[in-house]
Backbone of each chain as ProteinMPNN parsed JSONL, in Angstrom:
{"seq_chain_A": "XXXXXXXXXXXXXXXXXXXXXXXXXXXXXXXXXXXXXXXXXXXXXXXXXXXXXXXXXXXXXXXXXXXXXXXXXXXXXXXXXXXXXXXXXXXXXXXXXXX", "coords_chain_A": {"N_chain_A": [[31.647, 71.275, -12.44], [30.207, 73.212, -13.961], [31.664, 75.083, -13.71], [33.867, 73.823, -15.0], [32.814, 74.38, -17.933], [32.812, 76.627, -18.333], [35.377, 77.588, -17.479], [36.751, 76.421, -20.081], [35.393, 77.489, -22.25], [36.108, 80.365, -22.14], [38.787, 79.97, -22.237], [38.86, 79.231, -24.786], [37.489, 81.01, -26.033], [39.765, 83.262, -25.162], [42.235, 82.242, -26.325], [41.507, 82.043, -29.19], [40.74, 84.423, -29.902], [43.336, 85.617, -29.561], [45.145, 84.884, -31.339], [43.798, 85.315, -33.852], [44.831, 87.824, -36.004], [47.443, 87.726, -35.451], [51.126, 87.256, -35.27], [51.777, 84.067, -36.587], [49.295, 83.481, -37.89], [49.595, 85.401, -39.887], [51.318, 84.576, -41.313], [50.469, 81.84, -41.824], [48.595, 82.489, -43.738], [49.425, 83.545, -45.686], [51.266, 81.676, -46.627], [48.967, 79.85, -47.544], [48.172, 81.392, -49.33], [50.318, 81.453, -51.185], [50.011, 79.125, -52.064], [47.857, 77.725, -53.312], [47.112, 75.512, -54.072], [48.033, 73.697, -52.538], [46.412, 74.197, -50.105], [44.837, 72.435, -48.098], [47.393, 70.844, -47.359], [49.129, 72.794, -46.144], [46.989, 74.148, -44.349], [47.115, 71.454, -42.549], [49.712, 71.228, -41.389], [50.062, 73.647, -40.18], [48.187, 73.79, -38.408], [48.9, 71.264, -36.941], [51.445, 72.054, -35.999], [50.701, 74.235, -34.104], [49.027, 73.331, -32.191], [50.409, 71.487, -31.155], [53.004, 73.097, -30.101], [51.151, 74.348, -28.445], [50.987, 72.702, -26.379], [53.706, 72.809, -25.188], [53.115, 75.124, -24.31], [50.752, 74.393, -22.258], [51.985, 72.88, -20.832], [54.327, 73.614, -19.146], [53.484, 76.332, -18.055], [51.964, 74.991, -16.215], [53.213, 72.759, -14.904], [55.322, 74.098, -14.314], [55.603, 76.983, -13.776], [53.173, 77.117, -12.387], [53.801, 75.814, -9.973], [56.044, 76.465, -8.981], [55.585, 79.269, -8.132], [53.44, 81.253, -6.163], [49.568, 80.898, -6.346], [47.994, 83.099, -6.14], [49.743, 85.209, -6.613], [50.188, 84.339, -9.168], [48.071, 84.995, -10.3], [47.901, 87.762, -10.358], [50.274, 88.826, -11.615], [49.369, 88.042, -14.105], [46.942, 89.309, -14.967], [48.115, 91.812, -14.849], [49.936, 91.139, -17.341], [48.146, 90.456, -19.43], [47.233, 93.196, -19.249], [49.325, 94.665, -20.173], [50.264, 93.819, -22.707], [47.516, 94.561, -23.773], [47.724, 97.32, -23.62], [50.055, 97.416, -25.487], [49.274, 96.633, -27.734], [47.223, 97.671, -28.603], [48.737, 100.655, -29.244], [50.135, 99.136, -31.124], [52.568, 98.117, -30.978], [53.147, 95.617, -30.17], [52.027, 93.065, -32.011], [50.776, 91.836, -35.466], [51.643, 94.193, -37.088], [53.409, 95.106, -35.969], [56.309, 93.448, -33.586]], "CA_chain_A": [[31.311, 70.914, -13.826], [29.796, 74.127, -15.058], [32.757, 75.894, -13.853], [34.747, 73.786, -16.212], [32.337, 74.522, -19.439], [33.488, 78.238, -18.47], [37.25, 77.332, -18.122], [36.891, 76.063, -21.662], [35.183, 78.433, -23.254], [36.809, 80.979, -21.862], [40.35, 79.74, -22.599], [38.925, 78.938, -26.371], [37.656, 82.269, -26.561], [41.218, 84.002, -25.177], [43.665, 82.0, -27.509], [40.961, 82.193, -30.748], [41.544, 86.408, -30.146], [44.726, 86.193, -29.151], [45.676, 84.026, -32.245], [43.497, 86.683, -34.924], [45.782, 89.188, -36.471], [48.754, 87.447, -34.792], [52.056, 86.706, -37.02], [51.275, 83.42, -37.21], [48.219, 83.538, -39.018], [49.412, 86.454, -41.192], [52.16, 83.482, -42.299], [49.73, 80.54, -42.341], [47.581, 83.105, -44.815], [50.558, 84.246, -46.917], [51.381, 80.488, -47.423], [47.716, 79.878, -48.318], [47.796, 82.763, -50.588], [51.142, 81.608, -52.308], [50.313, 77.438, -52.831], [46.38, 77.735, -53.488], [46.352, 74.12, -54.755], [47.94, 72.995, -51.444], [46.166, 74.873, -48.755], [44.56, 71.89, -46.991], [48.748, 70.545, -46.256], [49.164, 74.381, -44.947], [46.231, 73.858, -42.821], [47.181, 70.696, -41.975], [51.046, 71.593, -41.312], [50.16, 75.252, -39.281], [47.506, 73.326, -37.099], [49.598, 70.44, -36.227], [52.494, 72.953, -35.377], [50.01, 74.938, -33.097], [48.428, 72.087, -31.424], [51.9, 70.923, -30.316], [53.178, 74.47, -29.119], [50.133, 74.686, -27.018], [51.239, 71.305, -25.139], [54.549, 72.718, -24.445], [52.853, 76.204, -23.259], [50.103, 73.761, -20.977], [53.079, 72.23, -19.636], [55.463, 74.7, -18.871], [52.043, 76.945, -17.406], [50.955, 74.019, -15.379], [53.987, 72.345, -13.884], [57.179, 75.093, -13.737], [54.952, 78.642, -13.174], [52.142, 76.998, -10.979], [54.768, 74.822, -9.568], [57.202, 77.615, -8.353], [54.589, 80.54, -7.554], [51.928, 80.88, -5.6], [48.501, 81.126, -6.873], [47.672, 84.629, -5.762], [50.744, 86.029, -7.551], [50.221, 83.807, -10.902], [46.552, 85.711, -10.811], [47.983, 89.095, -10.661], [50.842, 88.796, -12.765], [48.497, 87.439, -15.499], [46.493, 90.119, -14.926], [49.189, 92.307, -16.087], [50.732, 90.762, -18.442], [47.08, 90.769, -20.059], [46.81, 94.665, -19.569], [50.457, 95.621, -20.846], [50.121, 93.284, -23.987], [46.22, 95.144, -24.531], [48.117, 98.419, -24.088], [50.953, 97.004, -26.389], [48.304, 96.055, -29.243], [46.624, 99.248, -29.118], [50.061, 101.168, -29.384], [50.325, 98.876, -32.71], [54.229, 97.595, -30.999], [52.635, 94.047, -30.491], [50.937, 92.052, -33.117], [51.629, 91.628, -36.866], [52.361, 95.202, -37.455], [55.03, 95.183, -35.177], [56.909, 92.745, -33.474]], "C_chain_A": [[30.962, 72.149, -14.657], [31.05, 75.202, -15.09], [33.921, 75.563, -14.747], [34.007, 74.267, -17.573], [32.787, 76.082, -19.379], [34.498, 78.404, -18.741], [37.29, 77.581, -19.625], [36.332, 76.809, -22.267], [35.429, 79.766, -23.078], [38.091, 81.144, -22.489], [40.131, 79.893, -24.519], [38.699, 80.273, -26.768], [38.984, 82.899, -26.567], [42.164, 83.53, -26.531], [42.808, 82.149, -28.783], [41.267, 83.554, -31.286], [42.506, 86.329, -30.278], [45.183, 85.727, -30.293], [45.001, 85.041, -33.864], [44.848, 87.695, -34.576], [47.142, 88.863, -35.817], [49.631, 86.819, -35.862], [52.186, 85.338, -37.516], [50.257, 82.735, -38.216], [48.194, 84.634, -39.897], [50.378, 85.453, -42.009], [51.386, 82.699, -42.9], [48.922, 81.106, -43.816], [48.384, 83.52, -45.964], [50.957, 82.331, -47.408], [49.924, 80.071, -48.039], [47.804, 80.057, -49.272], [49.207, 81.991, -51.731], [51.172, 80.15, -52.963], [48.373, 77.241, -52.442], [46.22, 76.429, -53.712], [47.052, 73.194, -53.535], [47.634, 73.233, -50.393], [45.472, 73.647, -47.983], [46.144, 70.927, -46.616], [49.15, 71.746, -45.458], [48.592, 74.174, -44.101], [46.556, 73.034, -41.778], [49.001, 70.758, -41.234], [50.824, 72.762, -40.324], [49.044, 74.464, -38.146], [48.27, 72.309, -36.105], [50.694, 70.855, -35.127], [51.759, 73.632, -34.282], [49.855, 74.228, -32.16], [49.78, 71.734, -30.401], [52.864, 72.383, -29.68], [52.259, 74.279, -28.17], [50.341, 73.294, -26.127], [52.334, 71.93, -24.749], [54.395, 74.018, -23.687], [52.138, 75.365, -21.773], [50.881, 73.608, -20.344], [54.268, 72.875, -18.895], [54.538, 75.675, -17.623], [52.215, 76.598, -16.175], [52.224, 73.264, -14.485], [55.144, 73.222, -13.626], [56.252, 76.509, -13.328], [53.936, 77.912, -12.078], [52.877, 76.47, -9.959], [55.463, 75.542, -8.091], [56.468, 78.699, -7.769], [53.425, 80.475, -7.353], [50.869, 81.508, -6.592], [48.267, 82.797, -6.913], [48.604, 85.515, -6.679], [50.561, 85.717, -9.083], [49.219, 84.956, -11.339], [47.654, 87.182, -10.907], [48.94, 89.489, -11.646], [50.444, 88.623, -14.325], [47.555, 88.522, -15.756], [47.081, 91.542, -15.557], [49.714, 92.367, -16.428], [49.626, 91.303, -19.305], [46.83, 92.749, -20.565], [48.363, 95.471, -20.402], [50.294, 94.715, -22.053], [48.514, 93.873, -24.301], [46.927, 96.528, -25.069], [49.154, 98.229, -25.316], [50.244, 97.41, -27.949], [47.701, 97.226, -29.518], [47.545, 100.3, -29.484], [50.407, 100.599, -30.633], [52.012, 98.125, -32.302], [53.801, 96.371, -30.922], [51.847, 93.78, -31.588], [51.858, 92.084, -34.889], [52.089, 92.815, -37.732], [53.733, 95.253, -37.034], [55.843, 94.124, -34.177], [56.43, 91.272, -33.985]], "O_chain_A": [[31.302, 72.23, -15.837], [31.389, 75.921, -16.029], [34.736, 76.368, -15.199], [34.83, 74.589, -18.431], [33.091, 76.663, -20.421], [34.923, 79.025, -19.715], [37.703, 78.567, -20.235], [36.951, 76.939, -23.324], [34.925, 80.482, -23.943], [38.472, 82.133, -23.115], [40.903, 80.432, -25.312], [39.402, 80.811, -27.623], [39.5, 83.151, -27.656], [42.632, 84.228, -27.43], [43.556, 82.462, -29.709], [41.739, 83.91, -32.366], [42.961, 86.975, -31.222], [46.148, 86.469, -30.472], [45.759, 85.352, -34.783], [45.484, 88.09, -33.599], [47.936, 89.791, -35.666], [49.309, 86.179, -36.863], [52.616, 85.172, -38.657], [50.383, 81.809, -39.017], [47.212, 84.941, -40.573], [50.304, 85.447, -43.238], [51.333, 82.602, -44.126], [48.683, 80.374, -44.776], [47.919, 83.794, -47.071], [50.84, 81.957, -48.575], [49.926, 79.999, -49.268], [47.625, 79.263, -50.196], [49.048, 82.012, -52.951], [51.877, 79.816, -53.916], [47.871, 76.701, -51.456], [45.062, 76.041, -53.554], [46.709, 72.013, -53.487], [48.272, 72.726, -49.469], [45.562, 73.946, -46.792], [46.082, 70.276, -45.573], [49.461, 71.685, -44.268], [49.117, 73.968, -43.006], [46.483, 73.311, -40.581], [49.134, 69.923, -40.34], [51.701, 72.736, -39.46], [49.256, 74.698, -36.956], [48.306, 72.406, -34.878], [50.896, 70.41, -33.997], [52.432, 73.554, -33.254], [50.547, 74.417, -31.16], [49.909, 71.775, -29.178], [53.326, 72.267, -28.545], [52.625, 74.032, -27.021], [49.623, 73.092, -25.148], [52.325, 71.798, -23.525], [55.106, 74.279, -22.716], [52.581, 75.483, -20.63], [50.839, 74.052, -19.197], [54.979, 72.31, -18.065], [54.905, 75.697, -16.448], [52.499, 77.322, -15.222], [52.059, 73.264, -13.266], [55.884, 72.982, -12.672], [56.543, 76.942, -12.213], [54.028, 78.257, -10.9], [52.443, 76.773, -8.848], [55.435, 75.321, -6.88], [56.915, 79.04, -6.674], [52.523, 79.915, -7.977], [51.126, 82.372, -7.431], [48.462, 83.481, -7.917], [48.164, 86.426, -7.382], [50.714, 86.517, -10.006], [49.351, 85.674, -12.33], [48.115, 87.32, -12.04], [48.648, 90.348, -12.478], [51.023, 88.96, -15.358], [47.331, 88.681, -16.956], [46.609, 92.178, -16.499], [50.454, 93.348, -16.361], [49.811, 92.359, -19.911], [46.473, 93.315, -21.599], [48.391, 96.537, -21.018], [49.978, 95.633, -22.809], [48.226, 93.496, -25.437], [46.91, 96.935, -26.231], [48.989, 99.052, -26.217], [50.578, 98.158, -28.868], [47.689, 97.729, -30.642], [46.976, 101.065, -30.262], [50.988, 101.363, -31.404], [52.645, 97.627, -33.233], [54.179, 95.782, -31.935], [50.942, 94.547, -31.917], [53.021, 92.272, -35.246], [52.718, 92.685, -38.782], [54.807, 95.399, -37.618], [56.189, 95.305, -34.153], [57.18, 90.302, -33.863]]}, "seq_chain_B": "XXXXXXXXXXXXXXXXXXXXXXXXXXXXXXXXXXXXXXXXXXXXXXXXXXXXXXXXXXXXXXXXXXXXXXXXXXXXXXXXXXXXXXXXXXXXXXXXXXXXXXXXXXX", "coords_chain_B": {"N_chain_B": [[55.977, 66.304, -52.899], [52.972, 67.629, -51.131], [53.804, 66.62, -48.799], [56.294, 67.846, -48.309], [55.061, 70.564, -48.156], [53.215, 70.452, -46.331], [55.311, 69.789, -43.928], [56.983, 72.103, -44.229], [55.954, 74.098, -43.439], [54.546, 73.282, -41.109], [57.562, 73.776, -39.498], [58.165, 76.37, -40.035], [55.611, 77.762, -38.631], [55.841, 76.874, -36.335], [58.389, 77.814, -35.472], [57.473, 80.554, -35.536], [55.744, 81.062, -33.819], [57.116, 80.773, -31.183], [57.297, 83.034, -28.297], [55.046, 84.299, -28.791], [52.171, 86.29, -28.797], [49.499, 84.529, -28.518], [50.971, 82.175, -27.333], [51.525, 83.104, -24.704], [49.523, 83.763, -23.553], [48.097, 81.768, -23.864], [49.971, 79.98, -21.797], [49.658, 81.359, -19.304], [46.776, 81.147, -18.545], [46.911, 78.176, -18.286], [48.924, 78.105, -16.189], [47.706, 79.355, -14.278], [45.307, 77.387, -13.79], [46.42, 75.304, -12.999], [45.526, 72.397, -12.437], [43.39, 71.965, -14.085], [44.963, 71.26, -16.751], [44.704, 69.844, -19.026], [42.136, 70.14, -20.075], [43.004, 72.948, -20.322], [44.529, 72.39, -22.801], [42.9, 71.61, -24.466], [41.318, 72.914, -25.023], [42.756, 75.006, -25.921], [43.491, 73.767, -28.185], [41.715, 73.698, -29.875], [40.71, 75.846, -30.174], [42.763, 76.912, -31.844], [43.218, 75.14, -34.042], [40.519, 75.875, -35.129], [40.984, 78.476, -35.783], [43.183, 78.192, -38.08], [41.72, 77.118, -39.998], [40.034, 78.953, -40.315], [41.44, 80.987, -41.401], [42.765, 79.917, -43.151], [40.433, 79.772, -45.542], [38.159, 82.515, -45.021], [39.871, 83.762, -43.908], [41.815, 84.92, -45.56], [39.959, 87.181, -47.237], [38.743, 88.425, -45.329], [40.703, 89.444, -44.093], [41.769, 91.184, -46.07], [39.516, 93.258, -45.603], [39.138, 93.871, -43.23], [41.828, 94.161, -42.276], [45.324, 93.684, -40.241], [45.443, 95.315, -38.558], [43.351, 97.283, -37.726], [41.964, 94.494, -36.372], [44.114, 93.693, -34.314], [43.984, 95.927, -33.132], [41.224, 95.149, -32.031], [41.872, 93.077, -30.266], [43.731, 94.346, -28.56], [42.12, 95.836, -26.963], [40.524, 93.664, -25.673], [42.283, 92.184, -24.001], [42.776, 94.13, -22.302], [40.442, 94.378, -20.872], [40.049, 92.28, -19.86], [42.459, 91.693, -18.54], [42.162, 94.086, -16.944], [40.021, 93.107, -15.11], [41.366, 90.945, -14.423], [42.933, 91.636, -12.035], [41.463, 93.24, -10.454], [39.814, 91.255, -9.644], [41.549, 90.153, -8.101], [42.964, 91.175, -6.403], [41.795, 92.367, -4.506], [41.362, 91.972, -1.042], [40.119, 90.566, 0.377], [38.327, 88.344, -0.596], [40.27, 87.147, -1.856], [41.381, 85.55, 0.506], [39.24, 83.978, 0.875], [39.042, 82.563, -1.111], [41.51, 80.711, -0.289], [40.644, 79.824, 1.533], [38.449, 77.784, 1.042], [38.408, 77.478, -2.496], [36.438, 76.184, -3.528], [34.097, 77.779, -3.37], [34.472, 80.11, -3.819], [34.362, 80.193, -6.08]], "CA_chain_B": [[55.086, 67.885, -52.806], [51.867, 67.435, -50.583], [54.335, 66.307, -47.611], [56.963, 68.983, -47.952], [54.43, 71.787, -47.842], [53.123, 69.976, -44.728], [56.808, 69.751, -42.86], [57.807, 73.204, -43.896], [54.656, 74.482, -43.023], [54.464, 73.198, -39.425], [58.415, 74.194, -38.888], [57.469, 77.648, -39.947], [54.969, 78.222, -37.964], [56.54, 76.364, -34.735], [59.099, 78.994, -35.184], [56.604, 82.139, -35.619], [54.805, 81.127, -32.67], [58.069, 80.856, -30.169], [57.785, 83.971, -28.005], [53.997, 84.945, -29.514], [51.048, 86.18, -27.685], [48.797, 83.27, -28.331], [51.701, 81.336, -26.105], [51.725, 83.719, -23.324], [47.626, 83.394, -23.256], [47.803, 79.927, -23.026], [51.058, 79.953, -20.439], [48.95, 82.313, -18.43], [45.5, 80.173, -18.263], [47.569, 76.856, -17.413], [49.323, 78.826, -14.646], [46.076, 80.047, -13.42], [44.324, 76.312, -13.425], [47.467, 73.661, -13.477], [44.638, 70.883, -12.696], [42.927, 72.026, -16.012], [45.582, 71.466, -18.285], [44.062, 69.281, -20.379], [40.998, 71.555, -20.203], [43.485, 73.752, -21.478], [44.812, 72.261, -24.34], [41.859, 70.871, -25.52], [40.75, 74.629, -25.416], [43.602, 76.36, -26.979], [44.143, 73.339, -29.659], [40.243, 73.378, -30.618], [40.708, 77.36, -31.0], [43.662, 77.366, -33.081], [42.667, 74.532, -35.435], [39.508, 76.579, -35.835], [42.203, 79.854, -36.531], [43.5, 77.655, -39.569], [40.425, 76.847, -40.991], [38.896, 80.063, -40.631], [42.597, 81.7, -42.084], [42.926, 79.554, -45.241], [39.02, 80.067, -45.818], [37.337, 83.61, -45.005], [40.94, 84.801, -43.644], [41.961, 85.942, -46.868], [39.4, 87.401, -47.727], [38.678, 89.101, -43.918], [41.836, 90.507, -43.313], [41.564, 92.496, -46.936], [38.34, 94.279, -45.301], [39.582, 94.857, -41.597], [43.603, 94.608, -41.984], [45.426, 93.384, -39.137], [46.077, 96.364, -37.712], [42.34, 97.171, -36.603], [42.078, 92.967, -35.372], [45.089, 94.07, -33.342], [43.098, 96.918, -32.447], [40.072, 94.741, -30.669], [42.868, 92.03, -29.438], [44.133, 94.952, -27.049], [41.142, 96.109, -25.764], [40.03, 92.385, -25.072], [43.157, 92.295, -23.702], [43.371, 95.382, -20.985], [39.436, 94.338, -19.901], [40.572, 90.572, -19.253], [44.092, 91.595, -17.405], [41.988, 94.749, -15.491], [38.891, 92.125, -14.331], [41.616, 90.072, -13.549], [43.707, 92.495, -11.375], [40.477, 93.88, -9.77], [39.177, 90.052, -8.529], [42.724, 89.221, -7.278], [43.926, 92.045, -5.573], [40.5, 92.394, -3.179], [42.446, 90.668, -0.33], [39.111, 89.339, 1.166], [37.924, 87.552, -1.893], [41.97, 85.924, -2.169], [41.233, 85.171, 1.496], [37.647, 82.947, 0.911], [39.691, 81.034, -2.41], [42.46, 80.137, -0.068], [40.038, 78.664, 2.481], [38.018, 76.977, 0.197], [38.254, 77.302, -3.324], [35.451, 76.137, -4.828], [32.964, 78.705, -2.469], [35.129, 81.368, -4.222], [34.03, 79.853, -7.504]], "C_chain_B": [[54.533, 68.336, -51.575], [52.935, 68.032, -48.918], [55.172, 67.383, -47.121], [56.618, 70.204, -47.472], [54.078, 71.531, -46.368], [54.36, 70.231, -43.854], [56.996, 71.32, -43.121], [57.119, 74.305, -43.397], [54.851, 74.787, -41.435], [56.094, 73.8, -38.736], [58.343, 75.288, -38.902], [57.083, 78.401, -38.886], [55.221, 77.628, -36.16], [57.114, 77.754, -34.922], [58.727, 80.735, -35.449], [56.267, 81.988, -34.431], [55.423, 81.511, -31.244], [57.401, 82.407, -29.643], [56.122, 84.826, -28.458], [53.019, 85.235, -28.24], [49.94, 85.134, -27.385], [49.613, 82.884, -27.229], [51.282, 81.809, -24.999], [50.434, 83.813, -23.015], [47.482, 82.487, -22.56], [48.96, 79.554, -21.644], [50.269, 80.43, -19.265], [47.753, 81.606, -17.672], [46.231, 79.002, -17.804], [48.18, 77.151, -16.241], [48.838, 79.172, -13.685], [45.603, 78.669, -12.71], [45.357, 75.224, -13.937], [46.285, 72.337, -12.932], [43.672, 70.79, -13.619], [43.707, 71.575, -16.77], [44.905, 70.737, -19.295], [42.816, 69.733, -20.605], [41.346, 72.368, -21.036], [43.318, 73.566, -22.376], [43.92, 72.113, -24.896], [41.109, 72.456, -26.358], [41.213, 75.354, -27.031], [43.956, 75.295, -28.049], [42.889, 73.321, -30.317], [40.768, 75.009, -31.624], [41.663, 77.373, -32.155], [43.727, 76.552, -34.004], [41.392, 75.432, -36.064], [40.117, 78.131, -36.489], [42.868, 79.189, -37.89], [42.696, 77.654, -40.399], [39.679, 78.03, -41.077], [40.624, 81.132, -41.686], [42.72, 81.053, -43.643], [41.341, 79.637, -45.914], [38.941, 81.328, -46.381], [38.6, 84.198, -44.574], [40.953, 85.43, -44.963], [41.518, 86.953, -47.374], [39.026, 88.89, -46.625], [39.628, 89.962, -43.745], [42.116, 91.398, -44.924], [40.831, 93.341, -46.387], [39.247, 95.233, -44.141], [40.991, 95.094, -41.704], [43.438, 94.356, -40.613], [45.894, 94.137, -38.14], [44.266, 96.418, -36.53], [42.033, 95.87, -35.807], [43.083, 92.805, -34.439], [44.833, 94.719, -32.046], [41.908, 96.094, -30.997], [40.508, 94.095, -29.904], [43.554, 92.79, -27.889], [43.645, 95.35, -26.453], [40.331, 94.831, -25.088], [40.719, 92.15, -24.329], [43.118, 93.052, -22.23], [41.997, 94.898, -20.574], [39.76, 93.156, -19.428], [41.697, 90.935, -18.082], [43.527, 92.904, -16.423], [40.891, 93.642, -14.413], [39.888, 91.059, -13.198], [42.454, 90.571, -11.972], [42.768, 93.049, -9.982], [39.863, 92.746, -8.564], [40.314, 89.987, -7.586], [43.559, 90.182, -6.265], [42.89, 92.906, -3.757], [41.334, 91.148, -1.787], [41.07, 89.944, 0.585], [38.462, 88.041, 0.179], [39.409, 86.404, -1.658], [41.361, 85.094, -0.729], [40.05, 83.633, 1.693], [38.412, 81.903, -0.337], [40.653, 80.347, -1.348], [41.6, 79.045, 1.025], [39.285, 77.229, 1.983], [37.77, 77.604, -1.147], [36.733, 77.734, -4.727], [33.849, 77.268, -4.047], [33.034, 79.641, -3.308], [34.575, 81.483, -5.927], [32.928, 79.653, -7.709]], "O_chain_B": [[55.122, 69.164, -50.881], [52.919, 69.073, -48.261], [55.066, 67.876, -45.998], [57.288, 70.898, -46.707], [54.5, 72.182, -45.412], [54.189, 71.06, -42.96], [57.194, 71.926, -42.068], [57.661, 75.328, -42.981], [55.126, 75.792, -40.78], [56.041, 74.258, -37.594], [58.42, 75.751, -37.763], [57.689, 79.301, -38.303], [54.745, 78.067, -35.113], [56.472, 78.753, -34.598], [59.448, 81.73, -35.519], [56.519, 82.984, -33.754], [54.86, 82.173, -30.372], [56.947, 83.067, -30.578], [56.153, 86.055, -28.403], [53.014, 84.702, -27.13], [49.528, 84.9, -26.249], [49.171, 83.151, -26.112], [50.667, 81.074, -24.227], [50.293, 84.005, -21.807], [47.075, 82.226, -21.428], [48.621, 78.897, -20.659], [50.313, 79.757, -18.235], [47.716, 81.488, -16.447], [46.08, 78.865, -16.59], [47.966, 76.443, -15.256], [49.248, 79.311, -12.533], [45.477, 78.581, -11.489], [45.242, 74.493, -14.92], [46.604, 71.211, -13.315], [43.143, 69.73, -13.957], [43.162, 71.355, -17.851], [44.62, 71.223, -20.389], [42.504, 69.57, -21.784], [40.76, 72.709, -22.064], [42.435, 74.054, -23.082], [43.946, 72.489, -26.068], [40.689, 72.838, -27.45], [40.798, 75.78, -28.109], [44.717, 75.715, -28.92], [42.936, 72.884, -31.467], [41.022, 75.27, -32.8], [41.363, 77.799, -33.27], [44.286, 76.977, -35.015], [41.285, 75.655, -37.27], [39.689, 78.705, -37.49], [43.01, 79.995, -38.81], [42.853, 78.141, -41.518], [38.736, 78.128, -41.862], [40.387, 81.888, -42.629], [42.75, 81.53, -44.777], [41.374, 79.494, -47.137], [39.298, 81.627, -47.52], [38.594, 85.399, -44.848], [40.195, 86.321, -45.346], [42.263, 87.742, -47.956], [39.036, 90.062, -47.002], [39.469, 91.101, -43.306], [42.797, 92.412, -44.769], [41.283, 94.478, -46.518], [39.723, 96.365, -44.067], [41.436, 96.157, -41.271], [42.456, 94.503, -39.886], [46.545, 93.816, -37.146], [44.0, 95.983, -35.409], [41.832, 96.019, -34.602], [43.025, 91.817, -33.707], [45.075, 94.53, -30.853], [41.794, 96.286, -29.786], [40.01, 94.105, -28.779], [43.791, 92.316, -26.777], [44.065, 95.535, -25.311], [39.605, 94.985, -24.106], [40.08, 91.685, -23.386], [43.431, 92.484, -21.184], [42.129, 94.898, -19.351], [39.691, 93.129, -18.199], [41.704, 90.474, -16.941], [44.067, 93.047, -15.326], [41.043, 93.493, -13.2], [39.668, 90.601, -12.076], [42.49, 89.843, -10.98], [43.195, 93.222, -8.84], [39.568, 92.919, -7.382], [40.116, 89.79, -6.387], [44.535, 89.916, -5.565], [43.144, 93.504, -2.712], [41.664, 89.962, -1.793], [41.154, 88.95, 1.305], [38.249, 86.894, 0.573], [39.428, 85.206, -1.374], [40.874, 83.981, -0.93], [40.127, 82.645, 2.423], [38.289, 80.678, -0.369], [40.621, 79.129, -1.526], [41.842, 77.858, 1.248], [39.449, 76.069, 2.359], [36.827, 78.393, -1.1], [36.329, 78.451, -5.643], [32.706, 77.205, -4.5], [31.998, 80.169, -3.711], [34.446, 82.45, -6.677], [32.554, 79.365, -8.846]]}, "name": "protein", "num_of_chains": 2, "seq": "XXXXXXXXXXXXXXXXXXXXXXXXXXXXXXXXXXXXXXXXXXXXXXXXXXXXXXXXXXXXXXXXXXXXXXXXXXXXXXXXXXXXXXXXXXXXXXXXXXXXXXXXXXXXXXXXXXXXXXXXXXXXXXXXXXXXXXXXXXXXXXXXXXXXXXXXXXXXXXXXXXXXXXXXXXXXXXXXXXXXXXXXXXXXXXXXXXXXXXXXXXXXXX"}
């Protein structure tokens, strides 16, 4: 039980970073910015769209990568993926500067 | 009006997201804990409704100060300490050894 309140706030922390300064929220903010008198259908249009991506990442995650590869490998692979997308972001080639 | 901004909105941003790092976050964590997933999602759809609402808000306003270059900036050093911590637990082969026996000891 407490190890899930970690899961989860864990995971909420990762994707809330990972989702700052990312090119979707430099769009969602440029549509903002260009229909001021309809930013809560933006909101409601860029969340809905998110929400439903992140079901077909869970599911993709959770039944074809855990599915197919063992545990031990998912961890280390994730591990660096995590460190070549930090080095990426600091290099400026990932994120909304660059790709 | 209302509706269109809504639809072209969400196709938009479906098709920004394809291929994004948010995804590969959340791909990564469900891969990790496939009997979380809905742990997951609930996670990564709380966070990124709260990324809308904080973007059509104080974004605007935020990313004039910092620019998304430095929020890029802290994203990759959050980044390289998350993927070395994780590299460091998982590659101790006695530690892998005590999860495979039991799990939740390891946890």
């Amino acid at each position: 039980m407490k190890r899930d309140w970690r899961l989860l706030l864990s995971a909420l922390g990762v994707v809330f970073l990972s989702e700052m300064g990312d090119k979707t929220q430099v769009t969602t903010m440029l549509l903002a910015g260009a229909k001021p008198a309809y930013i809560f259908f933006v909101a409601l249009g860029s969340a809905t769209a998110l929400v439903a991506t992140s079901l077909i990442e869970v599911m993709v995650g959770s039944r074809i990568v855990a599915r197919f590869i063992k545990p031990s490998t998912t961890k280390l692979a994730s591990g660096a993926a995590f460190v070549v997308m930090g080095i990426l972001l600091l290099l400026g080639i990932l994120g909304a500067g660059g790709l | 009006m209302e509706l269109f901004t809504c639809v072209t909105t969400f196709l938009l941003i479906t098709l920004c997201e394809l291929g994004d790092k948010t995804q590969l976050a959340t791909l990564i964590l469900a891969s990790n804990n496939p009997d979380k997933r809905w742990l997951i999602w609930g996670a990564a759809a709380t966070a990124l409704t709260l990324c809308v609402i904080v973007e059509v808000t104080v974004g605007t306003a935020l990313a004039r100060y910092l620019g998304p270059a430095l929020i890029n900036r802290i994203t990759g050093v959050v980044f390289l300490v998350i993927g070395a911590f994780t590299l460091v637990r998982n590659l101790g082969s006695r530690r892998e050894v005590v999860e495979r026996i039991s799990p939740d000891a390891a946890a």
